[in-house]
N, C-alpha and C positions, 0 to 999 in steps of 0.2 A: 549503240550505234548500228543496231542491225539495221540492215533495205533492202529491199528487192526493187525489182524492176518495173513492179506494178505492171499500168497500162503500157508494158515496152510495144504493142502492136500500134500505138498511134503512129501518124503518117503527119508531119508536117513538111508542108513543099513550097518552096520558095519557086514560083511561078518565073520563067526566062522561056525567051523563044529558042535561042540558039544554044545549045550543048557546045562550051570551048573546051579548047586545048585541055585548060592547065584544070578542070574540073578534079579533087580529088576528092577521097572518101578514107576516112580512117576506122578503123574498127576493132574492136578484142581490144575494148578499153573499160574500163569503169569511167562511166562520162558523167559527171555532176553537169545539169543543165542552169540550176541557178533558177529554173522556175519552176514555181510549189504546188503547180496544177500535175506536171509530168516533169521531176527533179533528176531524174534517171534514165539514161539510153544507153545502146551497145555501139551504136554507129554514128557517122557526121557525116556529112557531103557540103563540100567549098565549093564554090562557080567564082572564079577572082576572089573578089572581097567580101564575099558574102556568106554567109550561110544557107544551102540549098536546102538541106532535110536533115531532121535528126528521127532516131528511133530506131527499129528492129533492122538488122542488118539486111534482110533479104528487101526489105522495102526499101531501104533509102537507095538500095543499087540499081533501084526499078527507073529511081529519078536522076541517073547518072551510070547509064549504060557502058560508057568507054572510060570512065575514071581511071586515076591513078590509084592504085590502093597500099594503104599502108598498117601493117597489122605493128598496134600498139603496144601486143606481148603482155595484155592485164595492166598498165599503167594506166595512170589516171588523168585522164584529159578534161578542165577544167574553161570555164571562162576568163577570158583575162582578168587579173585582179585591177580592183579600180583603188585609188587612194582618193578620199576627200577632203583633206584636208595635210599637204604636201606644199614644204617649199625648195621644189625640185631646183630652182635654177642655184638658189645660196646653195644645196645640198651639192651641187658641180660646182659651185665655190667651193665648197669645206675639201671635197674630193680632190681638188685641184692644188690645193693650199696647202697651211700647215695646221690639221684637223687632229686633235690629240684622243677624239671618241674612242673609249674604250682599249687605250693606247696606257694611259697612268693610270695606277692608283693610290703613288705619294710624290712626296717632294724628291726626294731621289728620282725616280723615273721621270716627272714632270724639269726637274733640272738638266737630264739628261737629251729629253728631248727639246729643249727649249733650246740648247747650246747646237745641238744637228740643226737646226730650223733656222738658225740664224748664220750658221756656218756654210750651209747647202745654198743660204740664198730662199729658200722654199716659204719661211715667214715672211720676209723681208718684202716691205709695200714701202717702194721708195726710203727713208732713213726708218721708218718706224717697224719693228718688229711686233706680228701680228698672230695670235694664239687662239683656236677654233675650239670648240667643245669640250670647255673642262667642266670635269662633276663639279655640283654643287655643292662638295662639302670641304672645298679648297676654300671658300667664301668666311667660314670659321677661324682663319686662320691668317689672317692680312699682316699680323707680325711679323711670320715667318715668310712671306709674300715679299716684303718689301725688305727683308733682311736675304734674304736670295736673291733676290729680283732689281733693288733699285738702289745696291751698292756692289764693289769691286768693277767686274770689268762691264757690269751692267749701269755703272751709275751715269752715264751721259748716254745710254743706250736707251730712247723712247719705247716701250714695250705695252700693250693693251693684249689683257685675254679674256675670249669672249666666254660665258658660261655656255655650259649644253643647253638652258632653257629658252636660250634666245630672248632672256629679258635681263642679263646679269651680264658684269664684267669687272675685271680690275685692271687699272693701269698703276703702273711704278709712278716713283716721286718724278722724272722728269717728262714724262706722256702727262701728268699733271701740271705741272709749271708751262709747260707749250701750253696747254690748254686753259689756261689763267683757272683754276680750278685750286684756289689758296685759301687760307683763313678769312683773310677779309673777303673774299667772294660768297664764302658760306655764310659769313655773319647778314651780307646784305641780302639773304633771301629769307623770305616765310617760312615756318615751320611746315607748310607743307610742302613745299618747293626742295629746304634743306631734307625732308625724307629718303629724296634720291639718291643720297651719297652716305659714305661711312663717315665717321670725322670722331674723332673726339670732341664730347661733350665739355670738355672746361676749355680749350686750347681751340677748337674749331679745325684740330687738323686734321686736313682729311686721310684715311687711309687707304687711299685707293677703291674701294668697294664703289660700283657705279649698278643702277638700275634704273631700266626704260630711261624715261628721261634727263638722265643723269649720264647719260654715253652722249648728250648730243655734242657737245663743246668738243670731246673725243673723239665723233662722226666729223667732227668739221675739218678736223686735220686730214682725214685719211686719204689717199688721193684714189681718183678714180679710176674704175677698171678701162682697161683699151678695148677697145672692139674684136681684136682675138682673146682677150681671156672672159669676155664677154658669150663668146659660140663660144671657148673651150669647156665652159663650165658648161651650156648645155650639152654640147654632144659629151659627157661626162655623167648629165643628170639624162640622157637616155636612154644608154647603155648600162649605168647601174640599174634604174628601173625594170629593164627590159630583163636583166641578168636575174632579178628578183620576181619575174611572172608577171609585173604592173603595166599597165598599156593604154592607160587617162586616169587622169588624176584632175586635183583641182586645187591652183594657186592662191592662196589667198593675200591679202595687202601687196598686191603682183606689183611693184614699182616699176620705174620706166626701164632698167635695166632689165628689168627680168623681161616684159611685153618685147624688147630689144631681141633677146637672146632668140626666143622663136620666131621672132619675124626673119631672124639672121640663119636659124635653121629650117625655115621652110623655104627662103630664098636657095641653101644649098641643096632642098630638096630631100629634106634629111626628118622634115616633122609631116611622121604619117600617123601620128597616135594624136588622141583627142586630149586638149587640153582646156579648162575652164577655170578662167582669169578673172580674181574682182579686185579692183583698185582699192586700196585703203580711204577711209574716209572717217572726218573724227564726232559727227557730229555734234556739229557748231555752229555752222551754214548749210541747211540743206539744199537752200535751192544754188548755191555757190557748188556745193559738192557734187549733187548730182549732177550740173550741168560739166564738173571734170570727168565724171563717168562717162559722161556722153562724148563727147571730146575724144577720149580713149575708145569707145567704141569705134569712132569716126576714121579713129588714125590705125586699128589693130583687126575691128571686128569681120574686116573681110577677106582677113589670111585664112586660107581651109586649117580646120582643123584647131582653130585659136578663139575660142567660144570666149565673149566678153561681156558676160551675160548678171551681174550682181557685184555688191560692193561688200567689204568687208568691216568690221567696226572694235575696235577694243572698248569694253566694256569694262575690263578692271585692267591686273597684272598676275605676280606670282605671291604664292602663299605661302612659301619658304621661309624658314627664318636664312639670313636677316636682313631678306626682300620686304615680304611681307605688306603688298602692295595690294592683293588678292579685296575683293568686296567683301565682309562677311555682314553678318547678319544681328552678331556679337561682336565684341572686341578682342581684338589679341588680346591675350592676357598679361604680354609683358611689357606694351604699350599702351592699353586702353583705347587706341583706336580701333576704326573697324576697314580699315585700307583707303581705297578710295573708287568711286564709282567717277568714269573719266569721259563721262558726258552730264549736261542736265537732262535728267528725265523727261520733261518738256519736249524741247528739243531733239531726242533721240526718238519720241512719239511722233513727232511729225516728218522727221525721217524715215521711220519705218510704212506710215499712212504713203507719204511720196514716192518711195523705192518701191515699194507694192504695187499704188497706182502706173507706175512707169514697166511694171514688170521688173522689175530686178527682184534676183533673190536677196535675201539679208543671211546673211550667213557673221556670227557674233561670238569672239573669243570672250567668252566665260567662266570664269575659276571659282570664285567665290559664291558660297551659295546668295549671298546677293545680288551678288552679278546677276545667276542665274533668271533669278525672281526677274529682276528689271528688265532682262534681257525679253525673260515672256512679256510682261506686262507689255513692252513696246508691240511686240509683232502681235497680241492681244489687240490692240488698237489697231490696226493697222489691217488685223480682220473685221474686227467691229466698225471701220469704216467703208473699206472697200467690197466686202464680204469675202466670202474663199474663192484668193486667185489661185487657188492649188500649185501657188509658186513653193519650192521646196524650202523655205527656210529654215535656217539650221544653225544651234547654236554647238558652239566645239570646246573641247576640254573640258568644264563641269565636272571639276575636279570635287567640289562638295554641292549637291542638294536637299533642299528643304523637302522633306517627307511630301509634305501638301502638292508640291510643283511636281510630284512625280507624274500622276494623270495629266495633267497642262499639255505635254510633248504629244499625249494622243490628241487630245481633242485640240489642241490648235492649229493641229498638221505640222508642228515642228520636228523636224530631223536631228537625233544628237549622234555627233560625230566626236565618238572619245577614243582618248588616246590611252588604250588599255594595254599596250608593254608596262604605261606604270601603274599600274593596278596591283602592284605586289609589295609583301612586306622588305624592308629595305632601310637606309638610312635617310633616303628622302621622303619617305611615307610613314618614319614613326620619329628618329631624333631631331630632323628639323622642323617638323611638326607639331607633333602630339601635344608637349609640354605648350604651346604656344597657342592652341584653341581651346573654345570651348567644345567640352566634351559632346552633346548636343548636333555641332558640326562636326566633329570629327570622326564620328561616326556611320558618317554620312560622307563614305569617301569613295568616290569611282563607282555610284548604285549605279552599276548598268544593270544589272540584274530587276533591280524596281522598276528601271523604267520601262526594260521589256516586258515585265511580269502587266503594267499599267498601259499599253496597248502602242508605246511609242516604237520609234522604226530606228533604229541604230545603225549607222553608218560607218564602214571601215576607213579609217584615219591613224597616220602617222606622225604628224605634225615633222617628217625627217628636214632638218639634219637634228634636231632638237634629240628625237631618240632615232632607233631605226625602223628604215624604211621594212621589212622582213617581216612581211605578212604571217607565218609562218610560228616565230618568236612572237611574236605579239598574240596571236591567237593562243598559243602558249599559255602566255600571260593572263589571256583573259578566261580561261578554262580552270586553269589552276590558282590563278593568285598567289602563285607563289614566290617570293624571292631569298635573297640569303639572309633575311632574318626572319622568317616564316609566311605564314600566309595572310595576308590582308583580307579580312571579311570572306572568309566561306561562301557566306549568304549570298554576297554578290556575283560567284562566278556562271559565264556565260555559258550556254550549250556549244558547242565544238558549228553543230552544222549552221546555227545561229550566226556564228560568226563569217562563215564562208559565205551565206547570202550579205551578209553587213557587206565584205571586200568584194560584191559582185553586183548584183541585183539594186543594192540600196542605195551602195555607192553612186550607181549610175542613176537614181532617183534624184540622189546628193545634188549629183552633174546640171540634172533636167536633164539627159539624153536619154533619148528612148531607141538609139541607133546603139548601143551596148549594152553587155552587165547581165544577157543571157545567152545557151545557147540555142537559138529559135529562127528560125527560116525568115531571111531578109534582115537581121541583124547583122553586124559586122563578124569580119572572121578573125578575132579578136581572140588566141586559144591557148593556153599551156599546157605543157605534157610534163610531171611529175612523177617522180620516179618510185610513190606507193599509194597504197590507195589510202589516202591523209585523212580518211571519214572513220577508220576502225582499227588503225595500228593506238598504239600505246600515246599520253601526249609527250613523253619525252620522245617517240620516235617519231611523232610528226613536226615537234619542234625544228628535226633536222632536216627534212627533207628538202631536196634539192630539183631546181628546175630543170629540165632537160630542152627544152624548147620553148620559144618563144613565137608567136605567130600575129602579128598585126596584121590589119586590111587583108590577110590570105597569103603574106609573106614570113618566112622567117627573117625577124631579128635579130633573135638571142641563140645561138647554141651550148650548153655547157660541155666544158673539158671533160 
């Protein structure tokens, strides 16, 4: 991790007539600029919102004579981190709510917290009690689920809990009877439709286990948010962010709620960080869908700071047993299917051609390495017809790919945006897995490392509240590969400064904003102050690091305690 300062005498100067007030200049920093021409400075200079000069102390003060100055004491003054791939406004749900993330790790703890949750009121959505982020390896276990859960003083008590991965959930016996969710209901569906649910195979009964489509009938009861837990959840999702160094992000499958939440916090004057919103869309109907795009553009795209700029698309599900909805390429092994790919390829080819033509980015949830494949092959088309709109397209999560598809990310101009906290060995990365692929895929699990090595651009993504938002732990993750059952693929781990351009630089590629994501004269004053220098300490000790300041537009945010 050694650097030096290299060219520190360059002079970049953001051009203003008038020298204000509140001009300051920070300096006796370790400053990561985020761009790989000149990566390193001693000094900054702010004018409001902007960035004036970066570079050699005695020069940047030449361009801000009457500054404020603020000596940074060797801390590390960074770019704001960007996330690409963030669903900030549920994550101000889950914060809001009763969010059990990293809270259990048995039925003891998850009983204990379920009884507070329901006692506090804090679960409770009108009669139905309601349970946020539990690991996926409660899903193993739906005997002891419904024998805790959907008898004594739980058995007339409606209860749904949602998995961490945002595609799973269980409800008790009576959250299922509300939901006409019975024997004969399963009997009357296809065996691909009945995939969605647990049940017993002689009897049809279900056990509670719901995934993707399988929570809709359970989505239908639930009542909806009011218009203060609507703002409460953002002003929620922007003070965690802020607290964690993040300062634009990009929503994706943004429903009307969420587009709600910022238009309710820029009305209070409260959304000064950049946010980029793509409405979900299933291709089915493209020219239906993207004319809802547009639509949503009409009604959101001219809040400052509320970018409505691309649509989002599920291309598979999750790979978990015993989700196991993920594309693959092979078949599970203890079902012989291969999940399901949840468009026709047709169809999502002429979406991609359209969404290109109209300028939208395509930004495409991924898991399966067939997903993946299909996932190129569309935005393939879509170059091959329009030629290169240099729109960022990006597919996210690509939790397995095909050796072959690793070069594709470079040469099609696609962006992979992974979620590498899970990049470690663990129990969702070897028991609900392993035994259930073929080895072939499974092998081929989180190659960030390939795709960088193959010339593609890797973008900092969290997917939170699914895992955390904590830039920081994730980089972690992606450096070491490690978790508490050892390390997942060596081979694949990322370079440390690798990943600091991924949450900075690329991310804002991610975005399409070229108003962030460095720090360079007339970008935004977008900055974090870090309390070591996170490029050359240990990675358990950058794991820990903590933010000291937050700085948007050229204001503080954030302070830490």
């Amino acid at each position: 991790m050694g650097r030096t300062l290299g060219r520190l005498c360059f002079l970049l100067l953001f051009s203003a007539s008038v020298v204000a007030a509140q001009d300051q200049i920070f300096y006796h920093a370790q400053i990561f600029t985020a761009d790989p021409r000149n990566p390193y400075a001693e000094a900054v200079a702010v004018r409001g919102d902007k960035i004036l000069a970066v570079g050699n102390l005695s020069e940047v003060e030449k361009t801000a004579p009457g500054a404020t100055r603020t000596d940074l004491e060797g801390k590390s003054l960074f770019p704001g981190f960007i996330d690409s791939h963030s669903h900030a406004i549920d994550g101000g749900f889950n914060l809001t709510n009763a969010d059990v993330t990293e809270k259990v790790d048995n039925f003891a703890e998850l009983q204990a917290f379920i009884a507070d949750a329901k006692k506090t009121g804090r679960g409770m959505h009108g009669e139905i009690l309601e349970i946020l982020g539990l690991p996926l390896k409660f899903w193993s276990h739906t005997d002891t689920l419904n024998q805790d859960f959907s008898t004594s003083s739980y058995e007339k008590q409606a209860i749904i809990m949602r998995g961490m991965d945002g595609h799973t959930a269980w409800a008790n016996r009576e959250m299922l009877r509300r939901a006409g969710i019975t024997p004969e209901y399963l009997k009357g569906l296809n065996a691909d439709q009945r995939s969605y649910f647990g049940f017993d195979k002689n009897s049809f009964e279900p056990n509670g286990f719901l995934v993707d489509a399988g929570q809709e009938r359970v989505d239908a009861l639930m009542p909806k948010p009011t218009e203060a837990e609507i703002l409460a959840a953002g002003r929620a999702a922007l003070q965690y962010n802020y607290s964690l160094g993040i300062t634009a992000w990009l929503e994706p499958s943004a429903p009307e709620d969420t587009l709600r939440s910022y238009k309710m916090l820029y009305e209070h004057g409260e959304l000064n960080n950049e946010v980029v919103a793509f409405p979900r869309v299933l291709a089915k109907d493209p020219p239906a869908e993207l004319a809802f795009v547009r639509k949503q553009q009409a009604t959101y795209g001219s809040i400052p700071h509320l970018h409505v700029t691309g649509i989002k698309v599920f291309a598979d599900g999750v790979a978990e047993y015993p989700s196991q909805t993920a594309h693959l390429t092979k078949p599970y092994r203890n079902s012989g299917r291969n999940g399901e790919l949840l468009y026709d390829q047709k169809i999502f080819n002429q979406l991609c051609i359209a969404a290109d033509k109209a300028g939208l980015i395509i930004h495409v949830h991924a898991i399966g390495d067939g997903a993946v494949k299909s996932a190129l092959d569309g935005i393939a088309e879509a170059r091959k017809a329009n030629g290169n709109s240099h729109l960022p397209h990006t597919l996210t999560h690509e939790q397995f790919i095909r050796p072959q598809d690793f070069p594709r990310f470079h040469e099609l101009g696609v962006i992979s945006a992974f979620q590498l906290f899970w990049a470690e060995g663990s129990n969702d990365t070897i028991e609900i897995l392993k035994p259930y692929l073929d080895p072939e895929i499974y092998k081929w699990q989180y190659p960030a490392r390939s795709v960088l090595d193959n010339g593609g651009i890797i973008s900092g993504a969290s997917d939170w509240p699914v895992s955390t938002a904590n830039v920081f732990r994730a980089i972690y993750k992606a450096e070491t590969r490690k978790g508490d059952e050892g390390v997942l693929d060596a081979t694949q781990a990322m370079p440390r400064e690798a990943m600091f351009y991924a949450y900075t630089r690329n991310s804002a590629k991610a975005l399409n904003l070229d108003s962030i994501g460095t720090i360079a004269p007339g970008k935004r004053a977008d900055l974090i102050l870090l309390d070591r220098d996170v490029l050359t300490v240990s990675p358990e000790e950058m794991r820990d690091t903590k933010v000291l300041w937050t700085m948007v537009a050229g204001k503080v945010a954030y302070r830490g305690k």
